[in-house]
LUMLO-776120 format. One record per residue (C-alpha): residue number from 0; residue in one letter; x, y, z. Coordinates in steps of 0.2 Angstrom, whole numbers, plus 5000, padded with zeros to 4 digits. Layout:
! LUMLO-776120
<rec><i>NUM</i><aa>A</aa><east>X</east><north>Y</north><up>Z</up></rec>
...
! end
This chain:
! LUMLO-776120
<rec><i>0</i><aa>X</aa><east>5621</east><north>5602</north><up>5423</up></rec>
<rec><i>1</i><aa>X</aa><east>5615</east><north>5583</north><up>5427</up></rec>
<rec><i>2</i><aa>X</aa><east>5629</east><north>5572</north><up>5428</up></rec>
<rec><i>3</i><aa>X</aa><east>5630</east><north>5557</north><up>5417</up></rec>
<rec><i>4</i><aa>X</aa><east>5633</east><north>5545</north><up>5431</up></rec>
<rec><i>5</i><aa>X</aa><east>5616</east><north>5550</north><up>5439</up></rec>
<rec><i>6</i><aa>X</aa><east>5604</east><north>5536</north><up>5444</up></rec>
<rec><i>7</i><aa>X</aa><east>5589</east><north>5549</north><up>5441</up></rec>
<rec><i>8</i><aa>X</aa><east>5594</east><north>5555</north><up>5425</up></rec>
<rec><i>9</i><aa>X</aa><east>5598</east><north>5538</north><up>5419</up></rec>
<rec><i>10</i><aa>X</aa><east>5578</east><north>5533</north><up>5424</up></rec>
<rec><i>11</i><aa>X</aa><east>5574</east><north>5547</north><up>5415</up></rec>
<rec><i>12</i><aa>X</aa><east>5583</east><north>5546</north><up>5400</up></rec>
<rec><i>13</i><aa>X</aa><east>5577</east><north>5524</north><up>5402</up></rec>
<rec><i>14</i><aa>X</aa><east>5559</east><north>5526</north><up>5404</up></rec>
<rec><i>15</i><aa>X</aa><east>5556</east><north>5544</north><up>5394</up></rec>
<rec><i>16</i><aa>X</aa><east>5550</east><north>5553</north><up>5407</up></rec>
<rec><i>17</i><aa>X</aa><east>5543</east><north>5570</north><up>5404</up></rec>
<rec><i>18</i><aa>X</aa><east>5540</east><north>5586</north><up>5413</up></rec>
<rec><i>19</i><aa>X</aa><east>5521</east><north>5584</north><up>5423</up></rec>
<rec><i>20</i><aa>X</aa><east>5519</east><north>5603</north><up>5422</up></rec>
<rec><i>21</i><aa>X</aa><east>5516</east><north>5613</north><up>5404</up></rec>
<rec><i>22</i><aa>X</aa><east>5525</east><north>5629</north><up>5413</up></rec>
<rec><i>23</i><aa>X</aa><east>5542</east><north>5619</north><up>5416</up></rec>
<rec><i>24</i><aa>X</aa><east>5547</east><north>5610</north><up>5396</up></rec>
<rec><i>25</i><aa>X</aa><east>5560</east><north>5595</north><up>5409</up></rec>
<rec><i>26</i><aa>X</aa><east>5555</east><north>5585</north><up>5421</up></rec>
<rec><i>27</i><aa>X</aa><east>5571</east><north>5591</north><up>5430</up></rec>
<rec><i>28</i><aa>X</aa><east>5563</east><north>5611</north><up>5430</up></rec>
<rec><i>29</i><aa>X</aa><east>5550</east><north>5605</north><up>5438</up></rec>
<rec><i>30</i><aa>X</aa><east>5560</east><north>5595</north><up>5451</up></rec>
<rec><i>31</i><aa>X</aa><east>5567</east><north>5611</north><up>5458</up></rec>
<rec><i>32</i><aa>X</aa><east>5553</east><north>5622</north><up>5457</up></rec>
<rec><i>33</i><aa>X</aa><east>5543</east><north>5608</north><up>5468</up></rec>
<rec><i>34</i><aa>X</aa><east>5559</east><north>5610</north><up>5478</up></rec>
<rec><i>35</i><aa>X</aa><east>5561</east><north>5629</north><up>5480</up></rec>
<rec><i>36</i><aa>X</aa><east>5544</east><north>5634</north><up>5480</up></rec>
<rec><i>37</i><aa>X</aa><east>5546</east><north>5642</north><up>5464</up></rec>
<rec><i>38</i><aa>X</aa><east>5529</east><north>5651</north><up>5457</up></rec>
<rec><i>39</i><aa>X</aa><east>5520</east><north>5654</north><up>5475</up></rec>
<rec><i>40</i><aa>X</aa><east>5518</east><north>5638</north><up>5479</up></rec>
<rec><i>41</i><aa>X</aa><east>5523</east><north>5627</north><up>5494</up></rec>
<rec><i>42</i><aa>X</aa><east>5541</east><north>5620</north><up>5497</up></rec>
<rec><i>43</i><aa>X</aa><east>5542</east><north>5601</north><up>5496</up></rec>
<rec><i>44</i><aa>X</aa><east>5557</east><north>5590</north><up>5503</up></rec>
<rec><i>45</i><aa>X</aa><east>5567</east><north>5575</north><up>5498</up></rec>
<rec><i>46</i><aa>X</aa><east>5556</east><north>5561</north><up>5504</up></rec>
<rec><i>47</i><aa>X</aa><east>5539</east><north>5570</north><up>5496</up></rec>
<rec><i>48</i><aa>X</aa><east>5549</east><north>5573</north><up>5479</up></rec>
<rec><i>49</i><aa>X</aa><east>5556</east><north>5556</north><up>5480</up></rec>
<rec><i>50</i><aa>X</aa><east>5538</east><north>5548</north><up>5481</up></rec>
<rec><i>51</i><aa>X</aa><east>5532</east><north>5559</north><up>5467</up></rec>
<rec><i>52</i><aa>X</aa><east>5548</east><north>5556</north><up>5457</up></rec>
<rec><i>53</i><aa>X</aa><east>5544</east><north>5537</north><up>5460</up></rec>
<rec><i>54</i><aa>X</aa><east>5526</east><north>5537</north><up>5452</up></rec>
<rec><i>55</i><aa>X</aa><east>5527</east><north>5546</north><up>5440</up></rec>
<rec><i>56</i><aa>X</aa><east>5540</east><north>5531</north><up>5434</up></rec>
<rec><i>57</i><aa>X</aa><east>5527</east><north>5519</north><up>5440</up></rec>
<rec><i>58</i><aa>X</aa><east>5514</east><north>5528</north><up>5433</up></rec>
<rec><i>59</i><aa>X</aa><east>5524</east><north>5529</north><up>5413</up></rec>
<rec><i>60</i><aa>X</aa><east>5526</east><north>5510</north><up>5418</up></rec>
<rec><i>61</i><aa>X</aa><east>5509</east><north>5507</north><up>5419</up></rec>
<rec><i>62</i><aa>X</aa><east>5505</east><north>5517</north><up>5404</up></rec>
<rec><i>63</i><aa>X</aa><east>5516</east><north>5508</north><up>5392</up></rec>
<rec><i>64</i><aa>X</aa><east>5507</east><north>5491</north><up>5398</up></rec>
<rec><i>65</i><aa>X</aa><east>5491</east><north>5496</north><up>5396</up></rec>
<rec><i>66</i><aa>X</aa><east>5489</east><north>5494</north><up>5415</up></rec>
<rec><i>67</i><aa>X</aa><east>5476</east><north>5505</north><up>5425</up></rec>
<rec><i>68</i><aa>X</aa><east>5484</east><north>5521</north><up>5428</up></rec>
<rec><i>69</i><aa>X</aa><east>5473</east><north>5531</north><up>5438</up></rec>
<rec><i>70</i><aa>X</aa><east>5482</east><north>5542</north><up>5455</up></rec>
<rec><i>71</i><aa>X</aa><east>5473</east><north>5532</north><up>5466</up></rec>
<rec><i>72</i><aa>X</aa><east>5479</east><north>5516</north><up>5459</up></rec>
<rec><i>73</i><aa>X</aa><east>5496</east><north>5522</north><up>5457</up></rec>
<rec><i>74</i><aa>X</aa><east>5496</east><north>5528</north><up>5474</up></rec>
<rec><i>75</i><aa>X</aa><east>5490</east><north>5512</north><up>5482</up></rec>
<rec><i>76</i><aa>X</aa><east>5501</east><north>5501</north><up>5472</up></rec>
<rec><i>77</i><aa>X</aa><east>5517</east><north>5511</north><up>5476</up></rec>
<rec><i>78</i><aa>X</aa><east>5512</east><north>5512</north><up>5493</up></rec>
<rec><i>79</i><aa>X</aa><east>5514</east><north>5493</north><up>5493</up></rec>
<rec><i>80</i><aa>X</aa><east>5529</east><north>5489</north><up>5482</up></rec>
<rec><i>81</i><aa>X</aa><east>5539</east><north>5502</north><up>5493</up></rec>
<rec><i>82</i><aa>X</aa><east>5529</east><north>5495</north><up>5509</up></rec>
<rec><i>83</i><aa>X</aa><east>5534</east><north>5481</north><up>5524</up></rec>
<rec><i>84</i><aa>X</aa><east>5521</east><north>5467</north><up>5519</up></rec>
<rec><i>85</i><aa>X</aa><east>5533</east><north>5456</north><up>5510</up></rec>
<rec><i>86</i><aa>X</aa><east>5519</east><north>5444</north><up>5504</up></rec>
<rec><i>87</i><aa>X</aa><east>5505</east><north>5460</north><up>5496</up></rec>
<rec><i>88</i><aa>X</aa><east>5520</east><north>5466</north><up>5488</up></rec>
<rec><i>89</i><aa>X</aa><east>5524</east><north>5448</north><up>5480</up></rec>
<rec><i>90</i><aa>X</aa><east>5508</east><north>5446</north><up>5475</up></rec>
<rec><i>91</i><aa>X</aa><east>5507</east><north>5464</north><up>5466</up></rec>
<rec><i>92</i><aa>X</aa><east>5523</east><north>5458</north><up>5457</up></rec>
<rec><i>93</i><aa>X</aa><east>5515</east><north>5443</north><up>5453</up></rec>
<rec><i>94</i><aa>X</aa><east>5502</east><north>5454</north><up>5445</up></rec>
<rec><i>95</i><aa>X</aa><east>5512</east><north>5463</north><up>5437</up></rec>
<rec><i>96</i><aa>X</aa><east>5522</east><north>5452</north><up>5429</up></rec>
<rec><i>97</i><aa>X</aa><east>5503</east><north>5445</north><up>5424</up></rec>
<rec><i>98</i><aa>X</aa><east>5503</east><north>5460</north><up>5414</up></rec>
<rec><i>99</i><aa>X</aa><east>5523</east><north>5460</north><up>5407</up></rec>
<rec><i>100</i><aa>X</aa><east>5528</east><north>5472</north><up>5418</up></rec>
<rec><i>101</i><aa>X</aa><east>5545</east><north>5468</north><up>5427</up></rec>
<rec><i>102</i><aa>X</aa><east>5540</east><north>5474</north><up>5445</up></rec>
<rec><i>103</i><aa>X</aa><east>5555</east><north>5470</north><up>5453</up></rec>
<rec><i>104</i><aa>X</aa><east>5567</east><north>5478</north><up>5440</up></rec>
<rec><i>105</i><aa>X</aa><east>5552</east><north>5494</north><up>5442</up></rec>
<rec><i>106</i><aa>X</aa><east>5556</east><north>5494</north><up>5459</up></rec>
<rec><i>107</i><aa>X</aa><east>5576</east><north>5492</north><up>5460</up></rec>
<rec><i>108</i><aa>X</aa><east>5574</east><north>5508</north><up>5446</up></rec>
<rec><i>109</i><aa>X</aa><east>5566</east><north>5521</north><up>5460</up></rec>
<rec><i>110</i><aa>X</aa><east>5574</east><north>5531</north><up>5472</up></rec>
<rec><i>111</i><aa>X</aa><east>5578</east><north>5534</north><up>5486</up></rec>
<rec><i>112</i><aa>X</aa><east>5578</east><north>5552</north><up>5495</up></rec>
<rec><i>113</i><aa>X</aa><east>5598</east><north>5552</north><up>5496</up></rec>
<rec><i>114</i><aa>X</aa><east>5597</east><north>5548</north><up>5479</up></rec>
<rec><i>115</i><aa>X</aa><east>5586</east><north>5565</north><up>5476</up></rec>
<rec><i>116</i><aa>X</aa><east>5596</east><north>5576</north><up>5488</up></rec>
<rec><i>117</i><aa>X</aa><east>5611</east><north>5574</north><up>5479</up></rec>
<rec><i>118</i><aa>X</aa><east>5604</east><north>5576</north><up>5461</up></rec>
<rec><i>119</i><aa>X</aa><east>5595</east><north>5594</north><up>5465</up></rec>
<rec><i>120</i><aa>X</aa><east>5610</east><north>5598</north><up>5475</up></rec>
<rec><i>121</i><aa>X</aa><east>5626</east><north>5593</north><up>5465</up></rec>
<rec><i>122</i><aa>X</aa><east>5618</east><north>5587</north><up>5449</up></rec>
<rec><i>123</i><aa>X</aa><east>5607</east><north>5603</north><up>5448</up></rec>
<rec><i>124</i><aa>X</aa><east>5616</east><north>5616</north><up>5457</up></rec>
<rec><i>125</i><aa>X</aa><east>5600</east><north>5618</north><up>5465</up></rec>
<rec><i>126</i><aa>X</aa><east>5599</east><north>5630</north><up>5480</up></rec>
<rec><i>127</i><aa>X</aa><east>5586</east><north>5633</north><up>5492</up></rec>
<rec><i>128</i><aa>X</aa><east>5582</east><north>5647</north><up>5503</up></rec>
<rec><i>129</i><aa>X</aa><east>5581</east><north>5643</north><up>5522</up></rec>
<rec><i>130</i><aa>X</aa><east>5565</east><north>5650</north><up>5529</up></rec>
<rec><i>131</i><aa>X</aa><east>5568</east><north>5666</north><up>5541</up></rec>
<rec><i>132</i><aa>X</aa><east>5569</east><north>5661</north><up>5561</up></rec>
<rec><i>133</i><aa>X</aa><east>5559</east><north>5674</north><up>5564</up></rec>
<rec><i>134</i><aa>X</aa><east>5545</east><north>5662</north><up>5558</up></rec>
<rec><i>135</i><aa>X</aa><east>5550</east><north>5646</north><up>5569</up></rec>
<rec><i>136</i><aa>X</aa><east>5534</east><north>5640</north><up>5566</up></rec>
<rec><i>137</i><aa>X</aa><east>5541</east><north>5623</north><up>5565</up></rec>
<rec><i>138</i><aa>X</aa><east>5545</east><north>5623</north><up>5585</up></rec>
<rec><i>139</i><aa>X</aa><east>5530</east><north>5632</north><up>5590</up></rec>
<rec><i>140</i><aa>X</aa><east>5518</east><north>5617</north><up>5580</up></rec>
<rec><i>141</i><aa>X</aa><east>5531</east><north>5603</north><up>5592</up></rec>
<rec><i>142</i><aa>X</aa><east>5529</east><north>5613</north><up>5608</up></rec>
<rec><i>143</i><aa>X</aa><east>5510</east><north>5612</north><up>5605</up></rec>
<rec><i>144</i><aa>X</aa><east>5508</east><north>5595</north><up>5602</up></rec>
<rec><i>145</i><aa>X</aa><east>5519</east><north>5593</north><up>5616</up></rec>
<rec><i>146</i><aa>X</aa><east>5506</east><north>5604</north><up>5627</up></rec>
<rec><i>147</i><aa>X</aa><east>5491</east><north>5594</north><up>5619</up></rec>
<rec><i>148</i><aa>X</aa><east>5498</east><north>5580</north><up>5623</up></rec>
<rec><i>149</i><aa>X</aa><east>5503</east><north>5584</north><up>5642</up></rec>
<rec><i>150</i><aa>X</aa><east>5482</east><north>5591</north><up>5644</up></rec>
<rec><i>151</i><aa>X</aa><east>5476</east><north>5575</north><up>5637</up></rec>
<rec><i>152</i><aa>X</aa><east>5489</east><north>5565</north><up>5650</up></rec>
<rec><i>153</i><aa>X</aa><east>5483</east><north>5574</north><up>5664</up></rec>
<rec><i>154</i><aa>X</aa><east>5465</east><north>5572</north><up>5660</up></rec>
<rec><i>155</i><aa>X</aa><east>5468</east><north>5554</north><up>5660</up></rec>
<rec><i>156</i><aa>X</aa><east>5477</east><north>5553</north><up>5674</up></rec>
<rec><i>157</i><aa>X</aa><east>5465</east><north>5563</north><up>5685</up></rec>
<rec><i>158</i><aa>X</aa><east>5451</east><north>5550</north><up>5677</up></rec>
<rec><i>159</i><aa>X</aa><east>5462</east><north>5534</north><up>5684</up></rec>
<rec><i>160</i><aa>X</aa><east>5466</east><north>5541</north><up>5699</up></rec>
<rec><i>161</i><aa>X</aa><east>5448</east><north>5544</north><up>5703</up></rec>
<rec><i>162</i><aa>X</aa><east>5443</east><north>5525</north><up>5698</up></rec>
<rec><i>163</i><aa>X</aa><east>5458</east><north>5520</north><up>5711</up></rec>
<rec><i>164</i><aa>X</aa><east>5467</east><north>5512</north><up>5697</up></rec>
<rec><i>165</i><aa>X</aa><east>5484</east><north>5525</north><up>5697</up></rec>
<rec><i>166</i><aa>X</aa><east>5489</east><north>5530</north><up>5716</up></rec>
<rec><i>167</i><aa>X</aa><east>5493</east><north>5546</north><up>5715</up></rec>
<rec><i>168</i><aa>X</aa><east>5492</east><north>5552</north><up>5697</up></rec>
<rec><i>169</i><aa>X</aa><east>5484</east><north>5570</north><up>5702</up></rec>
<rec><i>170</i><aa>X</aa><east>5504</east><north>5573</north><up>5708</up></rec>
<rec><i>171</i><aa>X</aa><east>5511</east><north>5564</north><up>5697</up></rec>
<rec><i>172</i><aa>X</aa><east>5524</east><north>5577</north><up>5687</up></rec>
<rec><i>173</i><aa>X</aa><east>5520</east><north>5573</north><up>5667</up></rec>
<rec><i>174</i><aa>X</aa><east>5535</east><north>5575</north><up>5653</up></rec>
<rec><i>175</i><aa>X</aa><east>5532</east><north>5574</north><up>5637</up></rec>
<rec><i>176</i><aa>X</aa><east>5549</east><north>5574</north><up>5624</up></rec>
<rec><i>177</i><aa>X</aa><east>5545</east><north>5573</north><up>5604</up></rec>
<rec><i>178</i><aa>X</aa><east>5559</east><north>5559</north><up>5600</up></rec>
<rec><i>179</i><aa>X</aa><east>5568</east><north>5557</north><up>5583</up></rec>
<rec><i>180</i><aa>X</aa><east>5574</east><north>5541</north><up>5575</up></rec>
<rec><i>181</i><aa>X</aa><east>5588</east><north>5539</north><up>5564</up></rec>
<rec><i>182</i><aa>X</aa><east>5580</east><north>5527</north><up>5549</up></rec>
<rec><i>183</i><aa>X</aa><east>5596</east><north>5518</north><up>5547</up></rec>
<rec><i>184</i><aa>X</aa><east>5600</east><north>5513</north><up>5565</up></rec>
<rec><i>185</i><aa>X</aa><east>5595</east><north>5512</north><up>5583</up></rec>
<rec><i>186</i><aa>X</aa><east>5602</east><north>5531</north><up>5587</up></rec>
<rec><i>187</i><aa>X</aa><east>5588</east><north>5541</north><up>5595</up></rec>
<rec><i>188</i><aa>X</aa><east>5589</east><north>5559</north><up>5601</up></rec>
<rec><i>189</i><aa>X</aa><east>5575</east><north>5571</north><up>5608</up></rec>
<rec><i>190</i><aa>X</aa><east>5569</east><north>5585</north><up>5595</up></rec>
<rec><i>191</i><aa>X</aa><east>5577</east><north>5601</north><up>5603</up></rec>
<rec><i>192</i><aa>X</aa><east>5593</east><north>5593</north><up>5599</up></rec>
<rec><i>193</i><aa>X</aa><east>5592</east><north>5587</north><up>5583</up></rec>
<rec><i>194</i><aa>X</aa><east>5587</east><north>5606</north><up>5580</up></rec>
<rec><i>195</i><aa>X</aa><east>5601</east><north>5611</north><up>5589</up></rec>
<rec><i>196</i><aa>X</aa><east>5613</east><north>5602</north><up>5580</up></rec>
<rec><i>197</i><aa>X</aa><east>5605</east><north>5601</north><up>5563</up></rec>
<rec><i>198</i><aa>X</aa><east>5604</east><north>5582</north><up>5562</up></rec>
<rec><i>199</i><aa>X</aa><east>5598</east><north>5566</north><up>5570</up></rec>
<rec><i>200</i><aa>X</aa><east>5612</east><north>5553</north><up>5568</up></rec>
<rec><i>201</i><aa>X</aa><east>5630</east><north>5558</north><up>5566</up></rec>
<rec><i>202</i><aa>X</aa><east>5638</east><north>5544</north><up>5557</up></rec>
<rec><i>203</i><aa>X</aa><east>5621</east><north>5541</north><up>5545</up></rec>
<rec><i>204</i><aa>X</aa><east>5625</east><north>5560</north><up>5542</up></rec>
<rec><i>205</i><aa>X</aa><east>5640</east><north>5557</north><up>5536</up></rec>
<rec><i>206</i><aa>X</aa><east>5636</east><north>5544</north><up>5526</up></rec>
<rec><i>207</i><aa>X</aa><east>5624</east><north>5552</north><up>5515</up></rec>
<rec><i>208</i><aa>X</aa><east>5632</east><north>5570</north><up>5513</up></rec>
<rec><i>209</i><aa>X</aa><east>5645</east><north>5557</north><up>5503</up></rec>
<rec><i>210</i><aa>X</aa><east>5632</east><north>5545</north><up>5496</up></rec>
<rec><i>211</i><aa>X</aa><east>5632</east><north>5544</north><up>5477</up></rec>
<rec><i>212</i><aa>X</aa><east>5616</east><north>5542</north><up>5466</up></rec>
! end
């Protein structure tokens, strides 16, 4: 059962959200069968629900104002309220407001992906199956990138050691390491052990396994 105190539920209850999918009567079914995979179709994680979860309020936003809500619209103007280019997203807001939306207030109402971790886990009681090892098709698509990668490198290499401008780049040994970033600080670590060890960043871990909504 949703706790009271949750920001998602709150958003929902705020902006009356309903469910997008006839099959599931509450937008909150439909969050975990997104999640879980329910009805054959394909798993989503945190950060794909969180974005959908976010326009869907954007899109009820735009709705309620009479503002243009088509999916590529939506798409485009979430992309840049959530986005790095300070000055596009001022002067979206500024068109928004144009239109009597609040954009800011619209923004500081979504998500974030910690946010929608903890409702479907805690708030939900959601539970979802780990896909079998067996499978590991998650390191077999990294170790071929990683191969493409080192082909294309040595092609290169044997290209600017023919033009003179790499001495020696037929011998050179070529390594290629997939490297994962925490979002929340400079930690880095190479991908076999972050899979090892079942995160990226320790103290960021920590930090959002205790994160409240």
């Amino acid at each position: 059962m949703a706790d009271s105190g949750c920001k998602i539920e709150t958003i929902i209850d705020q902006y009356g959200l309903s469910s997008a999918d006839p099959v599931y009567p509450s937008l909150n079914e439909g969050l975990l069968a997104r999640w879980t995979g329910a009805d054959g179709r394909s798993a989503e994680g945190y950060r794909s629900l969180t974005a959908w979860f976010n326009k869907r309020l954007l899109k009820r936003v735009y709705d309620d104002h009479g503002r243009e809500s088509l999916d590529a619209r939506v798409e485009s103007d979430y992309e840049t309220l959530r986005g790095d280019d300070d000055l596009r997203r001022e002067e979206l807001i500024e068109s928004l407001r144009a239109d009597g939306i609040p954009g800011a207030d619209v923004v500081d109402d979504m998500v974030s992906w910690g946010t929608m971790r903890t409702h479907l886990n805690d708030c939900l009681d959601g539970e979802k199956a780990t896909q079998s090892a067996a499978t590991d098709w998650e390191r077999d698509s990294v170790e071929t990138a990683k191969d493409v990668a080192r082909n294309k490198t040595e092609s290169a290499l044997s290209s600017l050691s023919t033009k003179g401008q790499v001495d020696g780049g037929d011998d050179a040994d070529i390594e290629v390491q997939i490297q994962l970033g925490c979002p929340d600080c400079p930690t880095r670590v190479p991908f076999d052990v972050a899979l090892e060890r079942g995160y990226v960043c320790e103290q960021h871990r920590r930090q959002l396994s205790s994160s409240q909504p």
